[in-house]
N, CA, C and O atoms as CSV, one atom per row, in Angstrom:
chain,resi,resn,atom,element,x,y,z
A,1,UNK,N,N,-15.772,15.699,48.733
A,1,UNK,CA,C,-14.923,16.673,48.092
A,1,UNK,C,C,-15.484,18.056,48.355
A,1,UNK,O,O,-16.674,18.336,48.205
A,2,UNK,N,N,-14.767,18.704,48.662
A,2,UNK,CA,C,-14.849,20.164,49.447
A,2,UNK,C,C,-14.093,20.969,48.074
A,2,UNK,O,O,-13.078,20.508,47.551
A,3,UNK,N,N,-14.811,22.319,47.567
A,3,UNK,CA,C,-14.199,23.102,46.955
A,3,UNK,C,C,-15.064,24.579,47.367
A,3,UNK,O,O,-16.279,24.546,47.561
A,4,UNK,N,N,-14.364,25.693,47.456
A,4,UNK,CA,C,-14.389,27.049,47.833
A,4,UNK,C,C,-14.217,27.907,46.837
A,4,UNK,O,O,-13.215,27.790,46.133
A,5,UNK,N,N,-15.156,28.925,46.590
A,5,UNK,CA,C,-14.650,29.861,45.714
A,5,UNK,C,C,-15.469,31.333,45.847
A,5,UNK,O,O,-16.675,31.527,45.999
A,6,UNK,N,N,-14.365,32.289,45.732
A,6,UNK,CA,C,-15.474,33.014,46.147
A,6,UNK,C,C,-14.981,34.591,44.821
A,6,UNK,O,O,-14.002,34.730,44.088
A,7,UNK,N,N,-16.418,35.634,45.105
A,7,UNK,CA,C,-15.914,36.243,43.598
A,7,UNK,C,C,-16.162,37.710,44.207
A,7,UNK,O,O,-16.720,37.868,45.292
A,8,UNK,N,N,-15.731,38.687,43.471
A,8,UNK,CA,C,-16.122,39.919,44.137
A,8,UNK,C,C,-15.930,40.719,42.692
A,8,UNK,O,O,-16.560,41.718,42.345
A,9,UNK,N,N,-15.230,40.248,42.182
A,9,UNK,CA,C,-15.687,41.359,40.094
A,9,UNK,C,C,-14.565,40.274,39.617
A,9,UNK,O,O,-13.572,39.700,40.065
A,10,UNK,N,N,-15.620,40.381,38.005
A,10,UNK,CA,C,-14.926,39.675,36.886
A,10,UNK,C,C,-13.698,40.340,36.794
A,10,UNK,O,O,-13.861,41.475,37.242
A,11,UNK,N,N,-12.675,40.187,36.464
A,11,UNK,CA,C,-11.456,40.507,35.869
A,11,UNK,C,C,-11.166,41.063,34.018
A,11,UNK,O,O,-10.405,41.796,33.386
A,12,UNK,N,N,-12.133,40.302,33.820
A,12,UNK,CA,C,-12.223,40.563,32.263
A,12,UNK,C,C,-12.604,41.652,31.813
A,12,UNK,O,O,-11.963,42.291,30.978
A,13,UNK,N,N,-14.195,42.169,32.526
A,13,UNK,CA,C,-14.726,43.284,32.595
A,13,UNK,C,C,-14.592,44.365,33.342
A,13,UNK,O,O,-14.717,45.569,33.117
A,14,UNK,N,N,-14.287,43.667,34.370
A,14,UNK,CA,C,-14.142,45.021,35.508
A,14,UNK,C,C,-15.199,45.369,36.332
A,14,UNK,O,O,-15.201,46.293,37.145
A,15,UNK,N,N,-16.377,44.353,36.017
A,15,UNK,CA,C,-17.562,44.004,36.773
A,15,UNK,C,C,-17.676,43.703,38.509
A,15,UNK,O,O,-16.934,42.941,39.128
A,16,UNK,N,N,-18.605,44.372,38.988
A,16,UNK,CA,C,-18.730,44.406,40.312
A,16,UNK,C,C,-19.944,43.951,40.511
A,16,UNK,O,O,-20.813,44.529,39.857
A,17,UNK,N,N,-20.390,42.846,41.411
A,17,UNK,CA,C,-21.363,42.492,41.453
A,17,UNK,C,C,-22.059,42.722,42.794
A,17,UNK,O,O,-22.210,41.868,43.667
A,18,UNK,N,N,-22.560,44.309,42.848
A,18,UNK,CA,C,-22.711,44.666,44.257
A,18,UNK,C,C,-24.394,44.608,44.709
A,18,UNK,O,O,-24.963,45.195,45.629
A,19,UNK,N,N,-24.856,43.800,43.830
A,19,UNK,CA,C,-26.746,43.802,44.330
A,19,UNK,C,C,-26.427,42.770,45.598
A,19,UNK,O,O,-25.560,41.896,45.573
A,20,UNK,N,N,-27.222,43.031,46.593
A,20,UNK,CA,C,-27.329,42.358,47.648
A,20,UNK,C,C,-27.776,40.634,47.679
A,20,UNK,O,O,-28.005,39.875,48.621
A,21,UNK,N,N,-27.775,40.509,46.723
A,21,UNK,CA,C,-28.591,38.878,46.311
A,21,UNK,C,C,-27.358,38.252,45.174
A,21,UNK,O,O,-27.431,37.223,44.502
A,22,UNK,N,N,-26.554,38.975,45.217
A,22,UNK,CA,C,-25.436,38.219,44.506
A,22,UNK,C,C,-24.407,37.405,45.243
A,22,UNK,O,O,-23.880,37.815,46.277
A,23,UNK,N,N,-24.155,36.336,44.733
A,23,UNK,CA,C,-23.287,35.308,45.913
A,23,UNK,C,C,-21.605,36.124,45.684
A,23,UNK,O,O,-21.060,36.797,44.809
A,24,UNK,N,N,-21.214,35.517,47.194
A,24,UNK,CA,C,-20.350,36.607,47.126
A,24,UNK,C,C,-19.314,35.519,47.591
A,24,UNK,O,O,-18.163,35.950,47.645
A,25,UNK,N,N,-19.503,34.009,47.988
A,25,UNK,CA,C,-18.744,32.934,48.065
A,25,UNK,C,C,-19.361,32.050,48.213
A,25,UNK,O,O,-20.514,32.365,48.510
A,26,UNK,N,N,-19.138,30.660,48.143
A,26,UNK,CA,C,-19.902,29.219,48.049
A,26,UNK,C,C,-18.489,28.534,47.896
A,26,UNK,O,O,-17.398,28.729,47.361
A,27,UNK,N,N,-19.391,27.287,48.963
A,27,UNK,CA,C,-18.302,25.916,49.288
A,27,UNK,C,C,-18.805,24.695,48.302
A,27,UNK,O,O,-19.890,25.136,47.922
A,28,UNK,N,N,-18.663,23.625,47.776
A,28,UNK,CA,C,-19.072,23.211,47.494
A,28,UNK,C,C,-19.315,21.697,48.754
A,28,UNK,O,O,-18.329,20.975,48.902
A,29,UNK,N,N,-20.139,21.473,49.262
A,29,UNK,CA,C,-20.714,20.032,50.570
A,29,UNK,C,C,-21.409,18.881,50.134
A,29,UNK,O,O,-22.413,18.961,49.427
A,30,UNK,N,N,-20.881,17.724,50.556
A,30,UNK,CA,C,-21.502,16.791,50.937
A,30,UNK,C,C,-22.578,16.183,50.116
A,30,UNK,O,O,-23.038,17.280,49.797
A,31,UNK,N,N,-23.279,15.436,49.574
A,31,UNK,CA,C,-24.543,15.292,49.447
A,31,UNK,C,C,-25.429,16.249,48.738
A,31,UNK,O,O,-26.599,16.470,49.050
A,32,UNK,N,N,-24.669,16.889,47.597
A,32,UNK,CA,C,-25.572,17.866,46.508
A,32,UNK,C,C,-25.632,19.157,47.101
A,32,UNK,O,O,-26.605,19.854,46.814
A,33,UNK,N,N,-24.753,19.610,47.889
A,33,UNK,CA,C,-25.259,21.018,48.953
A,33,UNK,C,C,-24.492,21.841,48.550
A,33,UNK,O,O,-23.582,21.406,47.844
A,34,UNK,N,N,-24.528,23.103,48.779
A,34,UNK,CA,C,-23.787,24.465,48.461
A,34,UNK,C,C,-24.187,25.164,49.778
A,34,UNK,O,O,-25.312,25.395,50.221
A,35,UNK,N,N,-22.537,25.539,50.467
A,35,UNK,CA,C,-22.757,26.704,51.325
A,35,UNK,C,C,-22.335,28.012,50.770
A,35,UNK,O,O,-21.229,28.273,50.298
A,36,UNK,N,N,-23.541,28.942,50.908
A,36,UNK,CA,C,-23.289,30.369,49.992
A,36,UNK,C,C,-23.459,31.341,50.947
A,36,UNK,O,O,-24.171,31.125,51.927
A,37,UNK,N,N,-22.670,32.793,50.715
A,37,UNK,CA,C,-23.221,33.959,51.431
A,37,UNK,C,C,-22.937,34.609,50.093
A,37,UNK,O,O,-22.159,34.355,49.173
A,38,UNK,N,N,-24.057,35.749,50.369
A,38,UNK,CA,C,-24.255,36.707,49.743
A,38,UNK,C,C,-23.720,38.223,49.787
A,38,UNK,O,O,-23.628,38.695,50.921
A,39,UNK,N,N,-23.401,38.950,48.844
A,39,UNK,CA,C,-23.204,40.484,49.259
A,39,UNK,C,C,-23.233,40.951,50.354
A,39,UNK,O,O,-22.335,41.373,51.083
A,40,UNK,N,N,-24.814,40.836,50.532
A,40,UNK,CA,C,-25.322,41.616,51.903
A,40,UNK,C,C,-25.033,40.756,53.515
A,40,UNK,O,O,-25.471,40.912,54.655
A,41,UNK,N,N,-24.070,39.820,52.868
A,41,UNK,CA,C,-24.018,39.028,54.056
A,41,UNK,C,C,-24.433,37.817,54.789
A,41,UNK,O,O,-24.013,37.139,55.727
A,42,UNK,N,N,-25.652,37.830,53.796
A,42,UNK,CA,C,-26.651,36.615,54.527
A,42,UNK,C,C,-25.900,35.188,54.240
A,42,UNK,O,O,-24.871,35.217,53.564
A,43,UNK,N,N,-26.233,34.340,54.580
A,43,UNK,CA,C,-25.598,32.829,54.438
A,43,UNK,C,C,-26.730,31.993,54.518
A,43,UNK,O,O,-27.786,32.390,55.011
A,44,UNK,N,N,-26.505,30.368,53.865
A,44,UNK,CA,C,-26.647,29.543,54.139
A,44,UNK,C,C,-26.937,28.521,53.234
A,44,UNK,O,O,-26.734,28.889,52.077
A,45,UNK,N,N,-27.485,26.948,53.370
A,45,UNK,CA,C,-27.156,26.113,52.978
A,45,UNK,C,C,-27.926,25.367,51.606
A,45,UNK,O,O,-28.994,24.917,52.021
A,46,UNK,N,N,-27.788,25.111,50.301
A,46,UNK,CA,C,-28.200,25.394,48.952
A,46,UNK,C,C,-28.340,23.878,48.920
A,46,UNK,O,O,-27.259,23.366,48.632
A,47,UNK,N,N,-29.638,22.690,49.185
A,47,UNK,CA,C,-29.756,21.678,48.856
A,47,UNK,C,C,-30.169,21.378,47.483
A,47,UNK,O,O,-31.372,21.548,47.281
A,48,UNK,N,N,-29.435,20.955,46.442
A,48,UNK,CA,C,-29.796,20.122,45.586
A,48,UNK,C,C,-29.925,19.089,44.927
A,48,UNK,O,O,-29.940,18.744,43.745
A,49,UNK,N,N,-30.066,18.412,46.480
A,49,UNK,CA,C,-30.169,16.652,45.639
A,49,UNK,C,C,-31.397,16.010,45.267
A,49,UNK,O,O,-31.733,14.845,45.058
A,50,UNK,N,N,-32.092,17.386,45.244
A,50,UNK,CA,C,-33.240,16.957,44.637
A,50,UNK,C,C,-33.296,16.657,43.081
A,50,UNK,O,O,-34.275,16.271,42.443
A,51,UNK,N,N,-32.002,16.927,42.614
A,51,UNK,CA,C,-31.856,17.093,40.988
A,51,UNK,C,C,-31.404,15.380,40.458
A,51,UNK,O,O,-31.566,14.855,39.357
A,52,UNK,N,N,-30.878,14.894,41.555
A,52,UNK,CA,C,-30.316,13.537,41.239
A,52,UNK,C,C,-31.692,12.913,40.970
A,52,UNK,O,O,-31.662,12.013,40.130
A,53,UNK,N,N,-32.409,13.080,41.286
A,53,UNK,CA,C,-33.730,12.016,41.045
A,53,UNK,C,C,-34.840,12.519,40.442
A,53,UNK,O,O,-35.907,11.911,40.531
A,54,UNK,N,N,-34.735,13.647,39.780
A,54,UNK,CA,C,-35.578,14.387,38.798
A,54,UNK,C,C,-35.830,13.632,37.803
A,54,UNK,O,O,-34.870,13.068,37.278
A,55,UNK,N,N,-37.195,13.407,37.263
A,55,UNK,CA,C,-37.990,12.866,36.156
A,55,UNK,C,C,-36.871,13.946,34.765
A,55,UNK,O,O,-35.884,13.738,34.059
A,56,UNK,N,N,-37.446,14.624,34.928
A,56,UNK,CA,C,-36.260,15.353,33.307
A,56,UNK,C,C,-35.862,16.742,34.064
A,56,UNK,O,O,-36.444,17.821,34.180
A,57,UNK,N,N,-34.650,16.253,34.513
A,57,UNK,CA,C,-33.564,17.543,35.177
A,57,UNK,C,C,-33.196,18.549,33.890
A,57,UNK,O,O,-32.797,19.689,34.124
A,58,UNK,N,N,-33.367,18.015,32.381
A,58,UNK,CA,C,-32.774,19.036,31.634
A,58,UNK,C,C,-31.150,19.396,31.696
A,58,UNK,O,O,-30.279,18.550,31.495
A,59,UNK,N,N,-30.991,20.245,31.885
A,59,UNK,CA,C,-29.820,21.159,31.544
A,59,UNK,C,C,-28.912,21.089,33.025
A,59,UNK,O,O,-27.796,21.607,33.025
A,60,UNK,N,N,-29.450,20.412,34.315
A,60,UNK,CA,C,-29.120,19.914,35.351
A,60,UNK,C,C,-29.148,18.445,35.094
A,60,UNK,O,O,-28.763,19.042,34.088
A,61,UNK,N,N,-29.189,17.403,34.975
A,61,UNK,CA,C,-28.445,16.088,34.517
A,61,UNK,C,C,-27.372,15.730,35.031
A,61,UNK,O,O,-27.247,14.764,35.784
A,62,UNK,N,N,-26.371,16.586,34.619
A,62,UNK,CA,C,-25.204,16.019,34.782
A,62,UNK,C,C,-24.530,16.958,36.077
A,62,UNK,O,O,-23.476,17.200,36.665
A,63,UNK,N,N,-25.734,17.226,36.042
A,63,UNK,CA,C,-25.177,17.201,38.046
A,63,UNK,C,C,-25.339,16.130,39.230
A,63,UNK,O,O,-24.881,16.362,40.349
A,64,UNK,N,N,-25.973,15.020,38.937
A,64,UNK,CA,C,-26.098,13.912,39.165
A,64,UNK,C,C,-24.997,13.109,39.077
A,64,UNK,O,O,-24.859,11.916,39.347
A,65,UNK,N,N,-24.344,13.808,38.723
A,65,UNK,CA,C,-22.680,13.140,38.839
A,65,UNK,C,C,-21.758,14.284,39.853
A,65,UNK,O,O,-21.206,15.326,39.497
A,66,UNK,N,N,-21.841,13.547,41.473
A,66,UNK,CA,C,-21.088,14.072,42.222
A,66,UNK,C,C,-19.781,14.890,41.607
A,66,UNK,O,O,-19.563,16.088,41.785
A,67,UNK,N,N,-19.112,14.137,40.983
A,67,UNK,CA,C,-17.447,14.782,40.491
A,67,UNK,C,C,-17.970,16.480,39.803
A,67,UNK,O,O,-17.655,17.579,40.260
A,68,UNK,N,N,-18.885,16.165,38.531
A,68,UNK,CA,C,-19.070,17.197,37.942
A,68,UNK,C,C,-20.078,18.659,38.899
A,68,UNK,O,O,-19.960,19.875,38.753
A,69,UNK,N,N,-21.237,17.681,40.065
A,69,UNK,CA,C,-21.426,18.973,40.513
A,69,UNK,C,C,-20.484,19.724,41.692
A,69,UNK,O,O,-20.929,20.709,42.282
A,70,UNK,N,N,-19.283,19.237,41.958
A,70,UNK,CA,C,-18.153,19.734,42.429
A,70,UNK,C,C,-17.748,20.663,41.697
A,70,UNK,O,O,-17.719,21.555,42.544
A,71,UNK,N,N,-17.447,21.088,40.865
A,71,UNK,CA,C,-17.179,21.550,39.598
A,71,UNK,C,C,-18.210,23.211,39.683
A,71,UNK,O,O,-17.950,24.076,38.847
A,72,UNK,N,N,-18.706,23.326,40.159
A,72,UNK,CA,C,-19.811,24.631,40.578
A,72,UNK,C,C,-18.382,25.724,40.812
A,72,UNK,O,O,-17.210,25.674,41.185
A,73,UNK,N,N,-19.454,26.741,40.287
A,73,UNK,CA,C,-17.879,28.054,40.585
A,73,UNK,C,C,-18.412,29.261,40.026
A,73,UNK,O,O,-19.048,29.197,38.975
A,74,UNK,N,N,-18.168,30.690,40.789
A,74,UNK,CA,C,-18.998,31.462,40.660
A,74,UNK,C,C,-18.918,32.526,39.092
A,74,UNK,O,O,-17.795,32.831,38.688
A,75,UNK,N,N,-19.818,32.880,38.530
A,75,UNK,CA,C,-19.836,33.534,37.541
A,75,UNK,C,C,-20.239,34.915,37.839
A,75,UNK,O,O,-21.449,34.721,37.963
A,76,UNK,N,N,-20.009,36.708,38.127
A,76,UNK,CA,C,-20.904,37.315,38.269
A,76,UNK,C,C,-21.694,37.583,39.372
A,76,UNK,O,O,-22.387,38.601,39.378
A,77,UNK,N,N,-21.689,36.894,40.211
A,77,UNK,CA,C,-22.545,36.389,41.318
A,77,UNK,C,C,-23.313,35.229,41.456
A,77,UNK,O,O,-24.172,35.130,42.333
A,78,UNK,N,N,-23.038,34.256,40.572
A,78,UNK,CA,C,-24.241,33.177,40.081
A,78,UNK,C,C,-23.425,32.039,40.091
A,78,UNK,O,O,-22.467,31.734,39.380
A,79,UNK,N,N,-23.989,31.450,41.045
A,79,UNK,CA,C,-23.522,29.849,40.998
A,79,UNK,C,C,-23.841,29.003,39.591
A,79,UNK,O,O,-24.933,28.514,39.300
A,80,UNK,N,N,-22.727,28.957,38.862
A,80,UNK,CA,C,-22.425,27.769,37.045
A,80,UNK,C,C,-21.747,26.867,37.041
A,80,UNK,O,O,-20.644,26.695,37.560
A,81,UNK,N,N,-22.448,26.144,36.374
A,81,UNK,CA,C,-21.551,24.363,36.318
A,81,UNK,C,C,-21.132,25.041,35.203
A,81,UNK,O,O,-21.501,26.072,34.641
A,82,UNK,N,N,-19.635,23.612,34.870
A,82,UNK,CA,C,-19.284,24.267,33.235
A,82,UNK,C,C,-20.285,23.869,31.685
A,82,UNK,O,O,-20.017,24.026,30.494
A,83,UNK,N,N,-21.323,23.387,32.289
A,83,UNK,CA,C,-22.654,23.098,31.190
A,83,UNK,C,C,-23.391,23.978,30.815
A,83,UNK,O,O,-24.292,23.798,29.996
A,84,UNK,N,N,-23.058,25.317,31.485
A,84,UNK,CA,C,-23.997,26.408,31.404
A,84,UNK,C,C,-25.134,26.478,31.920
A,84,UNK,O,O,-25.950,27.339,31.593
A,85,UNK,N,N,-25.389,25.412,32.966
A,85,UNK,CA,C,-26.553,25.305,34.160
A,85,UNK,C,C,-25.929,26.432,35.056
A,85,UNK,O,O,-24.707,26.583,35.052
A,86,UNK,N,N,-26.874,27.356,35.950
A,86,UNK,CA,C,-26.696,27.761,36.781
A,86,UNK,C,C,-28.045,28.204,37.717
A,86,UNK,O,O,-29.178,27.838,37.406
A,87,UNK,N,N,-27.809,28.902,38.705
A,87,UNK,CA,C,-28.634,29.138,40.038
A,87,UNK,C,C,-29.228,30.200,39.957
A,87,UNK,O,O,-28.231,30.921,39.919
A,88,UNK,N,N,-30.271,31.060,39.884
A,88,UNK,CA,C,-30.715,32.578,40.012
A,88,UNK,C,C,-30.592,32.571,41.189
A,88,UNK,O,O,-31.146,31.739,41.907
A,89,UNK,N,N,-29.507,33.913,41.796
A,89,UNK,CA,C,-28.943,34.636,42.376
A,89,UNK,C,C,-30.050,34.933,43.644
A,89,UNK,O,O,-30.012,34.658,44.843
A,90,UNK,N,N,-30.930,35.544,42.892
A,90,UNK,CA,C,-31.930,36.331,43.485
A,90,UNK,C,C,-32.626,35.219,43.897
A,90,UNK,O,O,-32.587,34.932,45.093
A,91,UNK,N,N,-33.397,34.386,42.956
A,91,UNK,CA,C,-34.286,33.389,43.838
A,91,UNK,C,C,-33.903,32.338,45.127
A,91,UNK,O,O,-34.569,31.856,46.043
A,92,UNK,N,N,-32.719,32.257,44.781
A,92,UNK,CA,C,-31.507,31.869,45.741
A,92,UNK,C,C,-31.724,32.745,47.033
A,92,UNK,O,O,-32.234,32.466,48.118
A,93,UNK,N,N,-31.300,33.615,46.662
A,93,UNK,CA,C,-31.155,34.710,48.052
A,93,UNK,C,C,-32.413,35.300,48.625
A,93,UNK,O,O,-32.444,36.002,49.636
A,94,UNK,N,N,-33.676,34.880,47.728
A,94,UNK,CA,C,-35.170,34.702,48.855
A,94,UNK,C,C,-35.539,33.701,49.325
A,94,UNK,O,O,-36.369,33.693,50.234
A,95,UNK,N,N,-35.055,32.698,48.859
A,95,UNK,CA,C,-34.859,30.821,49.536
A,95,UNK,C,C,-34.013,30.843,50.833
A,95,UNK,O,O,-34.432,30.209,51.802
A,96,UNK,N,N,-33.060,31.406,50.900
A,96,UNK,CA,C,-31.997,31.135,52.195
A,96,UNK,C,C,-32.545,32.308,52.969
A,96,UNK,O,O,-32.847,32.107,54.146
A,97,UNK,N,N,-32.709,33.501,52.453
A,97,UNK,CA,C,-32.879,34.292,53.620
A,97,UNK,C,C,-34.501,33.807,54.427
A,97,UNK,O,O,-34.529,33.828,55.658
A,98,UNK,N,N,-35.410,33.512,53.871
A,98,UNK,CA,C,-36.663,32.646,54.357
A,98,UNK,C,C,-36.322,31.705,54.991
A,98,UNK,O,O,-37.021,31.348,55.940
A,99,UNK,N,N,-35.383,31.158,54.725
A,99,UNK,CA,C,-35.583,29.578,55.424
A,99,UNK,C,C,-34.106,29.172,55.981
A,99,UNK,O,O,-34.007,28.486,56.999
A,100,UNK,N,N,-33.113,29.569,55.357
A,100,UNK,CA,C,-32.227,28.785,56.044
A,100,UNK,C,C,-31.216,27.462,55.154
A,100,UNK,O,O,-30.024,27.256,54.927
A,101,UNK,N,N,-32.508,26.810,54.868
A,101,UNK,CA,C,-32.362,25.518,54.141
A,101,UNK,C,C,-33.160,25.922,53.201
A,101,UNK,O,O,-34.086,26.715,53.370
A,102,UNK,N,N,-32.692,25.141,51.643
A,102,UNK,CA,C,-33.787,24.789,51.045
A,102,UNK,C,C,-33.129,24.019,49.870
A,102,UNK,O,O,-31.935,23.786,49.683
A,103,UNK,N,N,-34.836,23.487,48.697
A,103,UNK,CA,C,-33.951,22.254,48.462
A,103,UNK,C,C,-34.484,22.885,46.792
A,103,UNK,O,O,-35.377,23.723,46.669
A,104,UNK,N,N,-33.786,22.325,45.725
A,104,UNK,CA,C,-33.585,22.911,44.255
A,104,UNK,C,C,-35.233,22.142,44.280
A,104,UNK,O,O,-35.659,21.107,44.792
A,105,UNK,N,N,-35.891,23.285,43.413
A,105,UNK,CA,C,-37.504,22.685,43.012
A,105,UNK,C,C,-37.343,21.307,41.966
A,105,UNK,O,O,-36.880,21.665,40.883
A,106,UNK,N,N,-37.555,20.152,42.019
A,106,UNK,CA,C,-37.672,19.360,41.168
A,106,UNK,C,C,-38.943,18.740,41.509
A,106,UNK,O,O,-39.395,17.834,40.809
């Protein structure tokens, strides 16, 4: 299951989320993955299936359920499940721009 979404200001607020480390679209892929680019442009590929097999995932859990981490969608610039789990932006966007790949710390 493939889902796309991409954000450029809240509507509610009138918010612009123009720091360079803010996601600026994400797909949802395959096997726990997120393809994201950022503001400034950069891209690439957000592994987290490291969360499916986490000793105590916490507040990530129920992302271990393919259907629900489909369900990812941008807030602000910040990749949020509707559990109120989400991604720092920024640590995100020094993970991909370093590497390319990388995989959620568990």
């Amino acid at each position: 299951m493939s889902a796309q979404t991409a954000s450029t200001e809240n509507s509610a607020s009138g918010i612009s989320p123009g720091a360079p480390w803010r996601v600026k679209a994400m797909s949802v892929l395959p096997a726990y993955q997120l393809a994201i680019t950022f503001q400034d442009g950069q891209s690439g590929i957000v592994d987290c299936s490291r969360i499916v097999g986490a000793a105590d995932p916490g507040i990530f859990a129920p992302l271990a359920n393919a259907d629900f981490f489909a369900q990812a969608r941008l807030e602000l610039g910040a990749i949020t499940w509707p559990n109120g789990a989400d991604l720092d932006p920024l640590w995100a966007y020094e993970e991909v721009t370093s590497k390319k790949l990388w995989s959620v710390p568990f």
